[in-house]
N, C-alpha and C positions, 0 to 999 in steps of 0.2 A: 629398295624392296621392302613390302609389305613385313612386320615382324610374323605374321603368320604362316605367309610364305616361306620367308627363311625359314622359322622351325620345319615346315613342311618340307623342303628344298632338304635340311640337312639330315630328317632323317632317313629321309628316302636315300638321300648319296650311303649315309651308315648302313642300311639293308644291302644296297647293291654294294657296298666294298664285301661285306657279310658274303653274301653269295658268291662273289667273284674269289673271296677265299676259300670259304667249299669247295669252290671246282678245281683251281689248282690244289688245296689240300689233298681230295681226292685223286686226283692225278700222281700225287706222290708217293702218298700211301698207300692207296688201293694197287696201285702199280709192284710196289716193292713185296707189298704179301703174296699179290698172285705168281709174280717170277721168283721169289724163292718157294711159296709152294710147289709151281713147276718144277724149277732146279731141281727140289730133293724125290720129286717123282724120276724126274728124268736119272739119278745118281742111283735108284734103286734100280730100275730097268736096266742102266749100264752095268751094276753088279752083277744081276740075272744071268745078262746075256754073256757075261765074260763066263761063266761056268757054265755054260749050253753050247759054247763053241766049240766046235771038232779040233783034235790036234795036227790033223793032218792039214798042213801049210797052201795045198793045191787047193782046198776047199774053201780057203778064206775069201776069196775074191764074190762066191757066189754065196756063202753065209748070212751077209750083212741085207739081201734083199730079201731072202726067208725070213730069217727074224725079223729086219725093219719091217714087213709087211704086219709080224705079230706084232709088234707092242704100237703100230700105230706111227715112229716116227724117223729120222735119217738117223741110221748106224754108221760109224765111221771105225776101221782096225786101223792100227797105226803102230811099227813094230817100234823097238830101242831109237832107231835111226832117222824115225821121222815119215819114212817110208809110208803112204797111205796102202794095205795091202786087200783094203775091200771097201765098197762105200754103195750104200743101199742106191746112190743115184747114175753110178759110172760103172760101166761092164765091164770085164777083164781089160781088155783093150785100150781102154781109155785111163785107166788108173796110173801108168809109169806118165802118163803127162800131166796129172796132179803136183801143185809145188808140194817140197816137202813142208812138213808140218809139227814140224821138232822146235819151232819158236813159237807157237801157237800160246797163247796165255793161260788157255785153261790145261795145254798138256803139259806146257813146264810145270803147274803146280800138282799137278796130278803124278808128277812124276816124281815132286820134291814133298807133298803131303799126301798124298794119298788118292787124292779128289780134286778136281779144278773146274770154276765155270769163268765163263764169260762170254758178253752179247756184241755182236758187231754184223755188218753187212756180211752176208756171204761171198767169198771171191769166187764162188760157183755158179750161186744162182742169181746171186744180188738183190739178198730179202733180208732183213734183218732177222737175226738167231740168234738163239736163247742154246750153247752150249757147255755139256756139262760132262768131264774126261775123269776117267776112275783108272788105275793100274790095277792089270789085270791080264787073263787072258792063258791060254796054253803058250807053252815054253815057244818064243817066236815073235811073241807079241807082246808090247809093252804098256798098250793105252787102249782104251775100250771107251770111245765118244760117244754119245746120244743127244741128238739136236734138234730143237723142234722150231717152226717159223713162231714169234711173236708176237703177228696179226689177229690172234686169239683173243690174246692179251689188250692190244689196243682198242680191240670191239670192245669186248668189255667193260672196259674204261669208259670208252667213248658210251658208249650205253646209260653207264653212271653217270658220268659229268650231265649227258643230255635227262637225264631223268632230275640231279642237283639241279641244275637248270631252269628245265621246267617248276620244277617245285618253288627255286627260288623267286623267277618270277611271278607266280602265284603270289605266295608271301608276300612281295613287292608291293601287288595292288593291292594286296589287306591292309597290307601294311600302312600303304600310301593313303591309301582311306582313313585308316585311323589315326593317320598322322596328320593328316588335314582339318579333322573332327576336332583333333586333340589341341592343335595349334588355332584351332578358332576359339576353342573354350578358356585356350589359355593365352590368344594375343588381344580376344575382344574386351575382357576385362582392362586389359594394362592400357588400349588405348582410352577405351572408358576414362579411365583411371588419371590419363593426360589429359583428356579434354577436359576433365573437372578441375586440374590442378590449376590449369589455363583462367578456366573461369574464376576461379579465387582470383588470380594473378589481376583480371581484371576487374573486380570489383562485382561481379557476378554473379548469379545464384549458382550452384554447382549439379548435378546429380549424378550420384554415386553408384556404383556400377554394384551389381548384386553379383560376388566373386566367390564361390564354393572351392575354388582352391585355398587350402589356409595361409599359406605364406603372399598371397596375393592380398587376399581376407584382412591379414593382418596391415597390412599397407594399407586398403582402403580405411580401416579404422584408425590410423595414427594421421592419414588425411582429412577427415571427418572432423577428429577432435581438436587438429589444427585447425581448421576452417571457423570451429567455434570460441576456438581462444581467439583468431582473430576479429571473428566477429563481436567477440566480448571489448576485445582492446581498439577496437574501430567507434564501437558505441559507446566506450567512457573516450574517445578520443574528439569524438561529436560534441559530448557533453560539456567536455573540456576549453573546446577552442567555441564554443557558443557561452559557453563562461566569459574564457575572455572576450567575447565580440562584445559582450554586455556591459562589462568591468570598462572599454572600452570608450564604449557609448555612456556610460556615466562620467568617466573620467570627462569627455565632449560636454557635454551637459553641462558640469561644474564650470569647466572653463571657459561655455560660451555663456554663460548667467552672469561672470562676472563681468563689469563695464567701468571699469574705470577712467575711464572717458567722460563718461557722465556725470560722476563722482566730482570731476577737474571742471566741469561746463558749469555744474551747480556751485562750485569750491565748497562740496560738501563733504566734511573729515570724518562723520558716521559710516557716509556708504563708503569712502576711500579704507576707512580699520575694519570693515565686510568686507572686502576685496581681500584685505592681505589676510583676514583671518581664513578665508576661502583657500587660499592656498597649501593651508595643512593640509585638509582634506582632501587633494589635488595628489598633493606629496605620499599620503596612505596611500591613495589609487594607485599611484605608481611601484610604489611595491609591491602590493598585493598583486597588482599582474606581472611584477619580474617574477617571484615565485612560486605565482601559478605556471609561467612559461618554464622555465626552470625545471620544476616537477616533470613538466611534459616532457620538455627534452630527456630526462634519466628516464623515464619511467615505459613513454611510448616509441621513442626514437620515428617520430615522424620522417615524413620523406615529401618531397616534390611540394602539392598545394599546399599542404600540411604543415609543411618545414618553414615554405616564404610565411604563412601565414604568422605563426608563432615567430620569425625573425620581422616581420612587420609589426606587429606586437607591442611587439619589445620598445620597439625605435619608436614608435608611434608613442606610446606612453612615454618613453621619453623625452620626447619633441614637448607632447601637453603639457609636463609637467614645467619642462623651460617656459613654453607659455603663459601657465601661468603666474611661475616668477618674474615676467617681464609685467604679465597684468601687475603682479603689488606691487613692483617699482616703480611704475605709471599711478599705483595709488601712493606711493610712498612722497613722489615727488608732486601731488594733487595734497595729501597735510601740508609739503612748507610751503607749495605756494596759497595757501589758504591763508599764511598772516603777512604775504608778502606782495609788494604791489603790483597789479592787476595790469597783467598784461593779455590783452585777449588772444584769443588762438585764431592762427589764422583756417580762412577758408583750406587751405591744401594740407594742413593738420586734419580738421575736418574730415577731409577725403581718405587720409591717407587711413586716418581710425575703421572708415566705411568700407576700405578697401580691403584692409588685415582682415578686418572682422566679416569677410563676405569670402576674403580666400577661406579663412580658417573655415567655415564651416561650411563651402565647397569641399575642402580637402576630406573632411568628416564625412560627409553626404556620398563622396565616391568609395570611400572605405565600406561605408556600410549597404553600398548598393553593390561595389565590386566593379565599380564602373573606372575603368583604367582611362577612357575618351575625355569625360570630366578631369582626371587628375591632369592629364595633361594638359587640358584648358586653362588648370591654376596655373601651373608651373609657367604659362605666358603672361601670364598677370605681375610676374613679380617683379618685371623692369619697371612698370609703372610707378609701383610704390617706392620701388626706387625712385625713380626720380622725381617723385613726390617728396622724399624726403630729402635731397638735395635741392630743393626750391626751397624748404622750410627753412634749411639752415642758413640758406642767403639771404631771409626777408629776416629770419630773428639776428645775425649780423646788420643787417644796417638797422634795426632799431637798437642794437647796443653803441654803434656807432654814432647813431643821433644823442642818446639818451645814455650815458653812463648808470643813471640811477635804475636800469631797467636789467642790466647787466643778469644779476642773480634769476629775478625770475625766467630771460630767456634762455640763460642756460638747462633751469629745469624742464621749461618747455620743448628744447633739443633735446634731452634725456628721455620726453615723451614721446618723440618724433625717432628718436633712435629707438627706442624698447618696441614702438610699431612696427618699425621696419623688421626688426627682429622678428615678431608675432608672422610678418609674411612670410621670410624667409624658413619660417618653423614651417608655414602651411607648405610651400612648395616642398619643404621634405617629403611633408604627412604623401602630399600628392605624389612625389615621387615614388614611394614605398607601395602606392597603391596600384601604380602601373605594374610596379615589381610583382606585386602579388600575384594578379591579374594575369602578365603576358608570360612572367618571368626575364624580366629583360630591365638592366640596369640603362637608367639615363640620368644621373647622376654627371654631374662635369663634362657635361654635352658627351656621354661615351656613346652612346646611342647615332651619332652624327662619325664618332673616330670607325 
């Protein structure tokens, strides 16, 4: 259910319990003032008439229809004994067949206080009565009752309660109306209010609901000013992670400039101490982006693309920087064999160079397009140069076997042939990381296949 509704629902239900206590209220109340107002009318007429009765005992029988006709209601005489000896509704005749009436409630107290009432069906007429017995009377007679029906009393009530009623109903529909008014003013803001928060939630423009209630008011304004801190820490978060894509893309740059490959084809020891000088500034790069990411992580608390992003990052810059440690040890091992004798490289050396050097900047190329399809093209590439490098190693074995004197330099030439391999095995990382980015989905140690 609608939150408008519900307010509307509940406080209509509050009106109607409202009313439904009224009327019983009024049944209670208005009931108890009108029967002891009657009672003490009735208890004054009873006095009246005990001092207006004759004392002569023959006359009591027709007494109580004289009077009861004056004051309006049933006179009942009733001597010590209980005895009824006159009754405004039974004729002489009919009075000795009246129960006695010496247990009556209202004439035991009237006999023991002064005055007694009480209301019950009548065993006469069979109406419910409102009786009210005073002690009294000429020498003879002990109790002086006055009794009136109670249907007076229940119109009147019922009168009330139907007018409570009516009125309450009325009220109802105002009520309901205003309550309807009231819960649209006050549930269309708040849903407003959701549908914005939503929109943040997605990345969203939002628009805020114009709320004239102030505690609502006050909610749309601490959502407003959220929406703009996050907007502020979204756009230094922009700014941040396009830093690093850039820090990145140089870190790529440096370490596809350097070739030490060519350095070793030329046996030239200038461009091989450029190589390894290249590497510092390789090793900068990689700092400068652990604690650019670093920062990010305390500062932004990234989440989902945000998060792979800055942990690809990280590992990416890591990988290049091995990278390039493998480049200067490929130049390192292109100085000794420059005074050492000249053993050429074979063709699948060659390849294997062509092959690292095509992963790596495959793997770069999908980083910086985003392209998860590409990295996982490298990541098939990398058996190759395997087993490109386990050809190398069997052809530089048997020319150490032919040739002991060659021994040293084809060792350093497997140390090239190993550090390539290495250079692949870093690209398929990069590529790996980039699927991650991308799908979010680890395939790392064939998990992507478990």
């Amino acid at each position: 259910m609608r939150l408008a509704a519900r307010l509307f629902v509940g406080s209509s239900l509050l009106l109607a319990a409202t009313v439904v206590g009224l009327i019983v209220a009024a049944d209670h109340v208005l009931r108890w003032h009108l029967e002891a107002d009657i009672a003490t009318g009735l208890e004054h007429e009873a006095r009246l008439v005990a001092t207006l009765l004759p004392p002569d005992s023959l006359a009591w029988p027709d007494a109580p229809r004289r009077l009861g006709a004056l004051i309006g209601h049933r006179l009942t005489l009733i001597d010590p004994k209980g005895r009824v000896r006159g009754d405004t509704e039974f004729d002489r005749a009919a009075l000795a067949q009246l129960e006695n009436h010496a247990g009556r409630p209202e004439v035991v107290q009237a006999l023991a206080t002064g005055a007694g009432r009480d209301q019950r069906l009548s065993a006469s007429t069979n109406e419910r009565r409102l009786y009210v017995a005073v002690r009294g009377g000429p020498p003879g007679l002990a109790v002086v009752r006055v009794s009136t029906t109670l249907a007076a009393v229940d119109a009147a009530i019922d009168a009330v309660q139907r007018g409570v009623a009516l009125a309450g109903l009325a009220a109802l529909a105002v009520a309901a109306l205003l309550a309807w008014a009231l819960s649209g003013t006050i549930a269309r803001p708040l849903v407003q209010l959701g549908t914005a928060a939503r929109a943040i939630a997605a990345g969203e423009a939002p628009e805020f609901p114009d709320a004239r209630i102030p505690e609502i008011a006050d909610h749309v304004l601490a959502l407003r000013a959220m929406h703009q801190q996050l907007d502020q820490r979204f756009a230094e978060l922009r700014r941040e992670r396009e830093e690093t894509h850039t820090l990145i893309e140089s870190m790529a740059d440096g370490v596809l400039a350097a070739d030490p490959l060519d350095a070793l084809l030329r046996r030239d020891s200038d461009l091989a101490a450029q190589v390894i000088a290249g590497d510092h500034a390789i090793d900068a790069l990689e700092l400068k982006i652990e604690e650019l990411v670093i920062d990010l992580f305390a500062t932004q608390q990234p989440m989902a693309r945000d998060l792979r992003l800055l942990m690809a990052a990280m590992k990416i810059a890591n990988d290049l920087e091995r990278v390039g440690d493998h480049a200067a040890n490929i130049a390192q091992s292109t100085e000794r064999l420059a005074a050492a004798r000249l053993v050429p490289p074979e063709p699948e050396l060659l390849e294997m160079a062509r092959q690292a050097r095509a992963m790596l900047s495959g793997a770069l190329a999908a980083f910086v397009k985003g392209d998860s399809k590409l990295g996982r093209e490298i990541c098939r590439r990398d058996d190759l140069v395997d087993a490109l490098h386990h050809s190398v190693f069997r052809i530089l074995l048997t020319h150490m076997m032919e040739d002991p004197h060659v021994i040293g330099a084809a060792m350093e030439l497997f140390l090239v042939s190993r550090n390539l391999e290495r250079v692949a095995d870093l690209a398929t990382n990069i590529a790996e990381d980039v699927v991650f980015l991308v799908e979010g989905k680890t395939i790392k140690h064939h998990a992507e296949e478990a």
